[in-house]
DRENZA-432070 format. One record per residue: residue in one letter; x, y, z of N, C-alpha, C, CB in turn. Coordinates in steps of 0.001 Angstrom, whole numbers, padded with zeros to 6 digits, always signed. Glycine has a CB too. Layout:
REM DRENZA-432070
AXYZXYZXYZXYZ...
REM end
This chain:
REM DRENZA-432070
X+000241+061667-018747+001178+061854-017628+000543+061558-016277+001715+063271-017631X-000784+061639-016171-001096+061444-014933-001342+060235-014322-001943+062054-014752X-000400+059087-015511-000577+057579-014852+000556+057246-015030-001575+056487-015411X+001676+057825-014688+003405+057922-015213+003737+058677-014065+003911+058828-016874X+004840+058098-013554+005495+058311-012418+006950+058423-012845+005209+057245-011404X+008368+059996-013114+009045+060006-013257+009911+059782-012190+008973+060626-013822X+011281+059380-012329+012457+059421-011406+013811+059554-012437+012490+057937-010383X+014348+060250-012087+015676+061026-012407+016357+060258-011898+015974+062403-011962X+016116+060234-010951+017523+059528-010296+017063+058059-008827+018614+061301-009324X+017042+057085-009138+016456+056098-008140+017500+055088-006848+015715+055035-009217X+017500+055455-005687+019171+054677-005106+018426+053219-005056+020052+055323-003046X+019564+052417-005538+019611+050838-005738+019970+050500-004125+020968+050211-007045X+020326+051407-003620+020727+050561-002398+021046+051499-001315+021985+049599-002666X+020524+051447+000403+021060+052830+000896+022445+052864+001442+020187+053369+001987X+023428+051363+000930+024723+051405+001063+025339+051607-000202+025172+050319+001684X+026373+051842+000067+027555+052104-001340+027500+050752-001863+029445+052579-000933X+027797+050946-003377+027747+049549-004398+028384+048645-003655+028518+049600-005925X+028631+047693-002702+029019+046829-002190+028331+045575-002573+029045+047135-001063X+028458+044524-002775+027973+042919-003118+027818+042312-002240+028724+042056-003815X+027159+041746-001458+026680+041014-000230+026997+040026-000773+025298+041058+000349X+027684+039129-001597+027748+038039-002051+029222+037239-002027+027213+038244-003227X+029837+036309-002280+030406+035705-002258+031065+035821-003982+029767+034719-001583X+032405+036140-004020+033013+036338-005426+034843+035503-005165+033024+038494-005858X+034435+033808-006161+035840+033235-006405+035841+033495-007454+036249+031909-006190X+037419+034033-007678+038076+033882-009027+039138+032648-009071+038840+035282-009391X+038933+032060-010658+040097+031127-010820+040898+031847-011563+039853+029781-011433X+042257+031557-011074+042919+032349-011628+043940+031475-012599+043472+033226-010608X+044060+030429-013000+043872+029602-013905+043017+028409-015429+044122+029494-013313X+042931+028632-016536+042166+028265-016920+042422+026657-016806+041977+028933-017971X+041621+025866-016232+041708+024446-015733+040695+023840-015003+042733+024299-014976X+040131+022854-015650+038925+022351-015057+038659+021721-013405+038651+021337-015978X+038056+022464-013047+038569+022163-011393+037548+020494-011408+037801+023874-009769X+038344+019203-010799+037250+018332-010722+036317+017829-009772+037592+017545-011039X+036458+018797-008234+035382+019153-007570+034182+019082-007975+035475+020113-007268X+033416+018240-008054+031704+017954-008854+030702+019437-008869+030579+016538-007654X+031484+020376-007341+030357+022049-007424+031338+022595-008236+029951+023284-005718X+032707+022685-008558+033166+023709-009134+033395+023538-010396+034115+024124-008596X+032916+022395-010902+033271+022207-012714+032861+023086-013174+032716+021098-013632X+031249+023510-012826+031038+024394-014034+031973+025983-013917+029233+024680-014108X+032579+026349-012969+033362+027372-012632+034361+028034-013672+034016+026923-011584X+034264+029341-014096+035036+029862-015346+036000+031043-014220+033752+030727-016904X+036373+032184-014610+036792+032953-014099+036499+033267-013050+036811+033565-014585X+035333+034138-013435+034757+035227-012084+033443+034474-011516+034187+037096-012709X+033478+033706-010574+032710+032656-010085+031651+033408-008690+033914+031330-009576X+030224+034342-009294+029310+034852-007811+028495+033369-007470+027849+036465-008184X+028815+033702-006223+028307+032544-004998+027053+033031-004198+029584+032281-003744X+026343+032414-004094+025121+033468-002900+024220+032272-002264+023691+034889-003971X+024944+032614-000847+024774+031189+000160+023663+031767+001006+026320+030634+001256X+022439+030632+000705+021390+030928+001639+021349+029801+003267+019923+030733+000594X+021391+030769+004681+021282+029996+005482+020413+028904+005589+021229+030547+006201X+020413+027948+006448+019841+026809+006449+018238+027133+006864+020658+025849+007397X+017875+028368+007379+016470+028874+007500+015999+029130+006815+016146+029618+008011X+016452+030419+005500+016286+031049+004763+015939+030233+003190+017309+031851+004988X+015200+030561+002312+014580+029917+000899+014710+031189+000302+012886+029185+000830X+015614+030269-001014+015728+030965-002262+014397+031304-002991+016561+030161-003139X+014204+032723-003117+012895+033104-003590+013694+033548-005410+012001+034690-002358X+012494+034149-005806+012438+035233-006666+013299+035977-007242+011932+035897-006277X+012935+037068-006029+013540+038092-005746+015128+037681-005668+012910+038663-004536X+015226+036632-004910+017097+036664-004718+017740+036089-006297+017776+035200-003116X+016894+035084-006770+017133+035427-007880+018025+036349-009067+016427+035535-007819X+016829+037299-009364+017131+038883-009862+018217+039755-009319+015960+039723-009589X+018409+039657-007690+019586+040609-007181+020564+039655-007254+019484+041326-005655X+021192+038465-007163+022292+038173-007342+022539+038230-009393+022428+036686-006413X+021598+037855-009668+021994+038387-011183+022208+039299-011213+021308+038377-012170X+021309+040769-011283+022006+041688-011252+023176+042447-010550+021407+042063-011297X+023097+041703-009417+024843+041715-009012+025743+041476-010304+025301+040326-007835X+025419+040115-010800+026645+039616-011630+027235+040443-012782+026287+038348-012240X+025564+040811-013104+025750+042219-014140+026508+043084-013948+024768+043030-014305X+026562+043531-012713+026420+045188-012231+028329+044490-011944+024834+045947-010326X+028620+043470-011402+030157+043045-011334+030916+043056-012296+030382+041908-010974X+030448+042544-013206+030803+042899-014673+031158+044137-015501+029927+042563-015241X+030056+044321-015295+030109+046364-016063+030570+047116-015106+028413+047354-016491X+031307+047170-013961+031935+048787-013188+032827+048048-013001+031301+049773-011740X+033695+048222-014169+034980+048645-014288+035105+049746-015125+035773+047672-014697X+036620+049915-015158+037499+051357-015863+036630+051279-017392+039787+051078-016126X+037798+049669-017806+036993+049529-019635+036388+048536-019491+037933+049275-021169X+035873+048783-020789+034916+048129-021505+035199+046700-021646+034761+048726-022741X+034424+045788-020773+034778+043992-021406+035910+043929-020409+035435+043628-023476X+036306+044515-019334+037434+044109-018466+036984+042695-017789+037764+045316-017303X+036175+042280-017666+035671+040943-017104+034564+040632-018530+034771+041133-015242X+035180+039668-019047+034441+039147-019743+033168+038134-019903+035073+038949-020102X+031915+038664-020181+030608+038225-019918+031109+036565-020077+029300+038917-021076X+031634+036248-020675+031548+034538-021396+032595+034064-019491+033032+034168-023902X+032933+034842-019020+033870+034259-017923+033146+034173-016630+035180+035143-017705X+031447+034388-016689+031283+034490-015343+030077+033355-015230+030946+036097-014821X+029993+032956-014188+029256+032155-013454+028539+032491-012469+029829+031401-013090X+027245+031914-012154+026476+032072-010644+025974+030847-009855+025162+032913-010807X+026267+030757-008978+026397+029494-008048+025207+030111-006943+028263+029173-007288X+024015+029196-006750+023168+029336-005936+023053+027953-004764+021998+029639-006799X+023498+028373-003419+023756+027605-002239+022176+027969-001215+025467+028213-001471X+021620+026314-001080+020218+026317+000216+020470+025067+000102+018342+026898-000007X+019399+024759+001365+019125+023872+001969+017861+023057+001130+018932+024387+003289X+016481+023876+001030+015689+023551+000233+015477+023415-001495+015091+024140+000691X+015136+022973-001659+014990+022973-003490+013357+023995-003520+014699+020680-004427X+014247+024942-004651+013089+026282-004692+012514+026277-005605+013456+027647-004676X+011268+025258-005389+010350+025097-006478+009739+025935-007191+009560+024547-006207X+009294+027289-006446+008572+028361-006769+009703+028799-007603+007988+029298-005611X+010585+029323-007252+011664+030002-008356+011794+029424-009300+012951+030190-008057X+011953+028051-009555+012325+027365-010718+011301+027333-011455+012819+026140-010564X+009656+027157-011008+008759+027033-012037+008797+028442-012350+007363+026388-011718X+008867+029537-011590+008806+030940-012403+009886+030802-013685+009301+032369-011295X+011063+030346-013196+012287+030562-014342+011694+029876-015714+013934+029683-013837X+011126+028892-015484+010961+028044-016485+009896+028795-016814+010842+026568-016276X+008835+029308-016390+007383+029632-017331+008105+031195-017393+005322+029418-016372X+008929+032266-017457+008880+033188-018066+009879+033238-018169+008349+034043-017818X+011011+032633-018123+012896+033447-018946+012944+031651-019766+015192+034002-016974X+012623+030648-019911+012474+029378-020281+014361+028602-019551+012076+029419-022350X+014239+029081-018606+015043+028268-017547+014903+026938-017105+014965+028820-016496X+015316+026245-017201+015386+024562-016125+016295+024364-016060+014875+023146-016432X+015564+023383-014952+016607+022689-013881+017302+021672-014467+015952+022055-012620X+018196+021171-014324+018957+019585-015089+019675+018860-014132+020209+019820-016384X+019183+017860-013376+020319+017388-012236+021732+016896-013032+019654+015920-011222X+022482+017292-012392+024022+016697-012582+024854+015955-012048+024714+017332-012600X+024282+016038-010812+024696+015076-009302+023973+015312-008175+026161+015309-008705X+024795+014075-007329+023558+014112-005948+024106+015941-005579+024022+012436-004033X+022485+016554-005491+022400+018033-004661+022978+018785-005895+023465+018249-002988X+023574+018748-007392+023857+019730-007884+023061+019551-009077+025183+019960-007943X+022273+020830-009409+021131+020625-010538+021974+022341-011542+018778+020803-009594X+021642+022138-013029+022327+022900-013695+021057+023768-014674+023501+021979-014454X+021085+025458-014449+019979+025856-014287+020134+026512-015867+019696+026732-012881X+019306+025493-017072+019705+025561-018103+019191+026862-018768+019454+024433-018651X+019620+027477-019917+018760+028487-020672+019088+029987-020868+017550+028493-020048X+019872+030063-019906+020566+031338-020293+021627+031360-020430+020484+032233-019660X+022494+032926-020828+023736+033297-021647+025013+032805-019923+023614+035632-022413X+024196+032911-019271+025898+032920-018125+025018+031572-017249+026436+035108-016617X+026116+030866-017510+026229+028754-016696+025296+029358-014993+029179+027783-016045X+024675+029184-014757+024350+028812-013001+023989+027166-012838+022712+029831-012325X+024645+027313-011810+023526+026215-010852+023660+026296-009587+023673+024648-011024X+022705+024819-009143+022065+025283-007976+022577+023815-006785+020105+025547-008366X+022705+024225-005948+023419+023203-004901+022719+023326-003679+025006+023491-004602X+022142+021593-003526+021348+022273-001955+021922+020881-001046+018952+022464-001970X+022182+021519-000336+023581+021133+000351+023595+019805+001218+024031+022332+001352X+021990+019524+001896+021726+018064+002617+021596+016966+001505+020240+018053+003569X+021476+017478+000064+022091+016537-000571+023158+015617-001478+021707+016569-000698X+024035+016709-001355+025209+016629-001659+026047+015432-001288+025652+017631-001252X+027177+014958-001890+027966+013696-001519+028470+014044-000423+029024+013185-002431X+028470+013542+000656+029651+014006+001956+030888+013389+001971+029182+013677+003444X+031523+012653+000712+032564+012551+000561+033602+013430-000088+032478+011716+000231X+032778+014355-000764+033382+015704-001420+033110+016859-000483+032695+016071-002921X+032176+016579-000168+031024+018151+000474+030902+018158+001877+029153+018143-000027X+031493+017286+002834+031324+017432+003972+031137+018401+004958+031889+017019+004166X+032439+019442+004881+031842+020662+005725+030751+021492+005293+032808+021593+005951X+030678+021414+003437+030132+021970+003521+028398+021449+003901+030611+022531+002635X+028258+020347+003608+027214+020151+004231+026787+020369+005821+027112+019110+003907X+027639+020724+006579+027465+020685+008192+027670+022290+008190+028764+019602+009267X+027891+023273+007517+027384+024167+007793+026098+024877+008246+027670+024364+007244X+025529+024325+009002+024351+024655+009377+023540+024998+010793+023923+023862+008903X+022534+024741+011291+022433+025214+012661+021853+024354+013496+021773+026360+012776X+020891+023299+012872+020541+022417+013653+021550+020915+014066+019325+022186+013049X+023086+020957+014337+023661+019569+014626+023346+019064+015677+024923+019458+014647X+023628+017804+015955+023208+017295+017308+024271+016799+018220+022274+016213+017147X+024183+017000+019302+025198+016571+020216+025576+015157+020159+024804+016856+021508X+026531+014666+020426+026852+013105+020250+027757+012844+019355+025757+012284+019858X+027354+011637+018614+028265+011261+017546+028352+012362+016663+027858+010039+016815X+027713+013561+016052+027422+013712+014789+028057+015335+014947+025704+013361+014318X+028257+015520+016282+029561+016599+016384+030445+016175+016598+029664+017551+017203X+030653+015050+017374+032288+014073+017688+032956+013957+016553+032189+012378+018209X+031872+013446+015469+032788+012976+014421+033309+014572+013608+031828+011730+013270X+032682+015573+013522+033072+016440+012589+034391+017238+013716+031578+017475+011934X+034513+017008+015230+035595+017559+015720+036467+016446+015483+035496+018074+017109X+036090+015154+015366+037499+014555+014970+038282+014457+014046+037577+013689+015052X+037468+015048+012422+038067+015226+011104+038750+016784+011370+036813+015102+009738X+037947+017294+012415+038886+018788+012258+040059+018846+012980+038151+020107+012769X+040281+017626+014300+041528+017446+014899+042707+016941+013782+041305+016393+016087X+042465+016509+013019+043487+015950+011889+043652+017172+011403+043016+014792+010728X+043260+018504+011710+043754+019546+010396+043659+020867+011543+042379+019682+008592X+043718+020730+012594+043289+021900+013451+044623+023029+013075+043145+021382+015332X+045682+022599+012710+046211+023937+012547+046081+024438+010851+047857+023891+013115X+045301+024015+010014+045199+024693+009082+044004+026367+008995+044912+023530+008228X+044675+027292+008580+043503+028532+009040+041939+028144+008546+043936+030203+008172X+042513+027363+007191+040817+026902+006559+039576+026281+007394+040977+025693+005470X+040442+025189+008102+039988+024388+009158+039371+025102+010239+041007+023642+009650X+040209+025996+010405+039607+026960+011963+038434+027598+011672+040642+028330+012570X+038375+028283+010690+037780+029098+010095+036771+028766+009906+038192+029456+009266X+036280+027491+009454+034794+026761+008739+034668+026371+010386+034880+025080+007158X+035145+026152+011631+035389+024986+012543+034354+026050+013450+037270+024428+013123X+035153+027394+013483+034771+027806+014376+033218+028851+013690+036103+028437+015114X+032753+029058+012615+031551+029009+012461+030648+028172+012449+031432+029362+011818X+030913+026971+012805+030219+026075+012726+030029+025933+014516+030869+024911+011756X+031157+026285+015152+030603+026328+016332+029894+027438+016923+031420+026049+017024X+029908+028653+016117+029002+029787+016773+027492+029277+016833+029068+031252+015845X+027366+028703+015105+026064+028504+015300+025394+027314+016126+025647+028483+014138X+026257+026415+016490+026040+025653+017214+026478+025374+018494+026130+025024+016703X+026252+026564+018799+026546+026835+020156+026598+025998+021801+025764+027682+020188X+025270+025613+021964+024442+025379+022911+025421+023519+022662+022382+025832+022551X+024981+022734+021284+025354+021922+020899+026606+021415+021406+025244+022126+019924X+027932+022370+021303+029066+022499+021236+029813+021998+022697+029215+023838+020795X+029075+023314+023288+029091+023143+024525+028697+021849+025316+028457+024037+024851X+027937+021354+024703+027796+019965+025305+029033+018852+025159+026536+019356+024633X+029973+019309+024322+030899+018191+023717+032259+018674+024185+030823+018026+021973X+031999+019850+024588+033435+020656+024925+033996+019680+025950+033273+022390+025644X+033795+019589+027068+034768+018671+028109+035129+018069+027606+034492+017972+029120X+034833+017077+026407+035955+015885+025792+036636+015956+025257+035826+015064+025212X+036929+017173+024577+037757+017622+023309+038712+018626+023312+036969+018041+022354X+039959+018344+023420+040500+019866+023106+040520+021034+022318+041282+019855+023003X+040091+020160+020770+040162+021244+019830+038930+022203+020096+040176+020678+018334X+038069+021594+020611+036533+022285+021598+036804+023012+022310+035646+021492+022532X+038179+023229+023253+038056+023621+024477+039102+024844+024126+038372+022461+025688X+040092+024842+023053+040682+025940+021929+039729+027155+021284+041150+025062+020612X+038354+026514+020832+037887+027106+020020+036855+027799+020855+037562+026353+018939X+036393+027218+022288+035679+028155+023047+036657+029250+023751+034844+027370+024089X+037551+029025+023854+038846+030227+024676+038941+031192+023843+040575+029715+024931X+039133+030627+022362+039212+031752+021536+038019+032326+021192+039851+031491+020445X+037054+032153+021363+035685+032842+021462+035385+033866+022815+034584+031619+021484X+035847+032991+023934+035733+033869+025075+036646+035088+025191+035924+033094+026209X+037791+034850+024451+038901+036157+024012+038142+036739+023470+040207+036040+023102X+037425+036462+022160+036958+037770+021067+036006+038319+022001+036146+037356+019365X+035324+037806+022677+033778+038460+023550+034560+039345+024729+032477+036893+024503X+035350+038850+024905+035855+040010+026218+036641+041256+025412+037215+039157+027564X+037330+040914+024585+037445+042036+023611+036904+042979+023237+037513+041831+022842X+035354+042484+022606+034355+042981+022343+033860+044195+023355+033575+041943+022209X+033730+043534+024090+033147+043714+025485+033947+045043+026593+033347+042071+026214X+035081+045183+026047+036202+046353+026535+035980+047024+025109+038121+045787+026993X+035884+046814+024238+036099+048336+022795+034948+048716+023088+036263+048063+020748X+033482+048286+023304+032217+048255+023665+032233+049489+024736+031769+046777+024201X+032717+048510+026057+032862+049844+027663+033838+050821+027262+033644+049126+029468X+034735+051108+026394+035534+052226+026197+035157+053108+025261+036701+051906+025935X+034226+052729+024430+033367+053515+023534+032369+054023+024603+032665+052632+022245X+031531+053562+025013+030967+054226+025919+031352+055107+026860+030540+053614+026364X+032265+054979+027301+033347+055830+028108+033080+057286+027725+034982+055410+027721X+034400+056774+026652+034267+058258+025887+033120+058980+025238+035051+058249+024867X+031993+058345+024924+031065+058522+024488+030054+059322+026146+030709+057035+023671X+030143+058952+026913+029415+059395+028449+030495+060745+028818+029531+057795+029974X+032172+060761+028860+032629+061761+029227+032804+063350+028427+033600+061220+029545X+032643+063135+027085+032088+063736+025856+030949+064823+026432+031409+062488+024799X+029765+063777+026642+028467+064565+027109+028821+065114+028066+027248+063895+027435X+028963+065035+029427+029229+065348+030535+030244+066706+030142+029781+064073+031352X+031248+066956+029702+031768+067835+029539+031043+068868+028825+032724+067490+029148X+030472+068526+027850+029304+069587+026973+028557+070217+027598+028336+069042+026103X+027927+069290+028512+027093+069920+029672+027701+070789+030436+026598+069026+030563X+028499+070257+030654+029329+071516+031804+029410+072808+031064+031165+071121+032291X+030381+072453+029732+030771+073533+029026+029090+074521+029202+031385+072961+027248X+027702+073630+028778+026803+074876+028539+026736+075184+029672+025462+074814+027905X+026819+075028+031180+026745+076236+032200+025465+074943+033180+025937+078339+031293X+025830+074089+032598+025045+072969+034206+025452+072397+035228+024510+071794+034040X+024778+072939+036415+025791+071820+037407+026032+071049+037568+025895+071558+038181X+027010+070283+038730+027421+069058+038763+025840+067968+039083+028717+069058+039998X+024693+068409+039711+024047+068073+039909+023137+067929+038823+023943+068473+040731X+022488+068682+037953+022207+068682+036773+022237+067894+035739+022573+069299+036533X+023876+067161+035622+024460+066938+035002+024408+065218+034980+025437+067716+035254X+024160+065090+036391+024597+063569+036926+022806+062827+036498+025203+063555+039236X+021663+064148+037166+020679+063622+036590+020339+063467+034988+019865+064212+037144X+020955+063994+034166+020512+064185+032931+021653+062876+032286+020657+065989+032367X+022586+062258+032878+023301+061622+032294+023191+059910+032915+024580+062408+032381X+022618+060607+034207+022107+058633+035059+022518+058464+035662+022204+057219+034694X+024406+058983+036335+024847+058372+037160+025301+059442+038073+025691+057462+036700X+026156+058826+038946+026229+059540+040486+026517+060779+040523+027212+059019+041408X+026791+061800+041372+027758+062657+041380+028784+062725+041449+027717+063142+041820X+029000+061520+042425+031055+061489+042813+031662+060796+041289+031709+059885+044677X+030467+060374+040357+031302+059518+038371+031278+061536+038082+029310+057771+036430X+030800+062148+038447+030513+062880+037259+031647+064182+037975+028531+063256+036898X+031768+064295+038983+032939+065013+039855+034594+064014+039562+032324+064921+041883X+034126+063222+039546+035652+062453+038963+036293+062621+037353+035394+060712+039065X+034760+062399+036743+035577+062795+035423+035733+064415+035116+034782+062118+034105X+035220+065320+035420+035185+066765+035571+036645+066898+035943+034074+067378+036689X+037350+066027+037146+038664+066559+037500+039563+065611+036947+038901+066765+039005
REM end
């Protein structure tokens, strides 16, 4: 016993079972002919690594055991059926280290299938792996420009001009305008020429001023809260203004 370490009880996580991951279901059985989604069965986990970030190991193991752990908590038994699920691994880089681990201890490999999609052979549930600068950009376009380094010029012109052909679809907005958060600085350079640019920064400057009032009104109440407590314990107005930062005539105003 004295080289044994018990635990009763160990937390997997210091949030509630939640999945940080990405979960499509098809809700048809039908071969989708999208070149990433063929191999796709039912319950399809996704786990998209930013364009900084490398698929290690470790991410590995937790999106599997996600898939597991998605699987088994339900009510019954076999409510998602093991043979129905899939794991889809999204980067930028090809993760050599992971793959030679897979291959020298679970006997995993890689199998290309197409440009950027390699099929990660050897075990009981289909994965593969998609890394995204090499992908066809005749299928994969946005998703290939999801990323953070674009460049001003042609190579945002052209992706606001495929999104002007579709600007009122929500899908469109949606991929359009994360693509402009992260490319911020970029964006801004292209904005004067473009309307759908000059839409998608307004509606950004809405959410930030938004932000920016639930923000000062939380604080509000959060500053007039204290201030009253204080009072309530028996401090003066003077007391009160030093222990909280601001003037006397803020702290005599909200008092009355």
């Amino acid at each position: 016993m004295e080289f044994l370490e018990m635990y009763e009880e160990y937390p997997l996580n210091k949030k509630p079972p939640q999945i940080d991951i990405l979960i499509i279901k098809k809700l048809k059985d039908i071969t989708l002919n999208k070149t990433i989604s063929r191999i796709f069965r039912t319950h399809n986990i996704i786990e998209y690594k930013a364009p900084g970030d490398y698929l290690s190991v470790n991410d590995f193991y937790k999106v599997y055991g996600y898939t597991c752990f998605y699987q088994s908590n339900t009510d019954k038994i076999k409510a998602i059926d093991p043979r129905e699920l899939t794991i889809t691994f999204v980067c930028s880089h090809y993760p050599r280290e992971m793959l030679r681990h897979l291959e020298e201890m679970r006997g995993i490999t890689a199998t290309f299938q197409d440009d950027g999609i390699y099929y990660l052979t050897g075990d009981a549930i289909p994965i593969q792996l998609l890394i995204t600068h090499k992908l066809t950009q005749d299928e994969n376009y946005w998703l290939q420009n999801l990323r953070t380094d674009l460049k001003a010029g042609r190579e945002i012109r052209d992706i606001v001009a495929r999104y002007e052909k579709n600007r009122h679809s929500k899908d469109y907005a949606a991929v359009m305008n994360l693509i402009t958060r992260a490319n911020w600085k970029e964006m801004e350079a292209e904005r004067k020429m473009c309307d759908a640019l000059k839409e998608l920064f307004a509606e950004e400057l809405q959410e930030e001023n938004a932000k920016g009032m639930e923000r000062g009104k939380a604080e509000g109440i959060r500053l007039a809260k204290l201030i009253f407590r204080l009072s309530a314990q028996g401090n003066s107005e003077e007391e009160i203004a030093g222990k909280c930062g601001i003037s006397l005539e803020q702290v005599r105003e909200i008092l009355e």
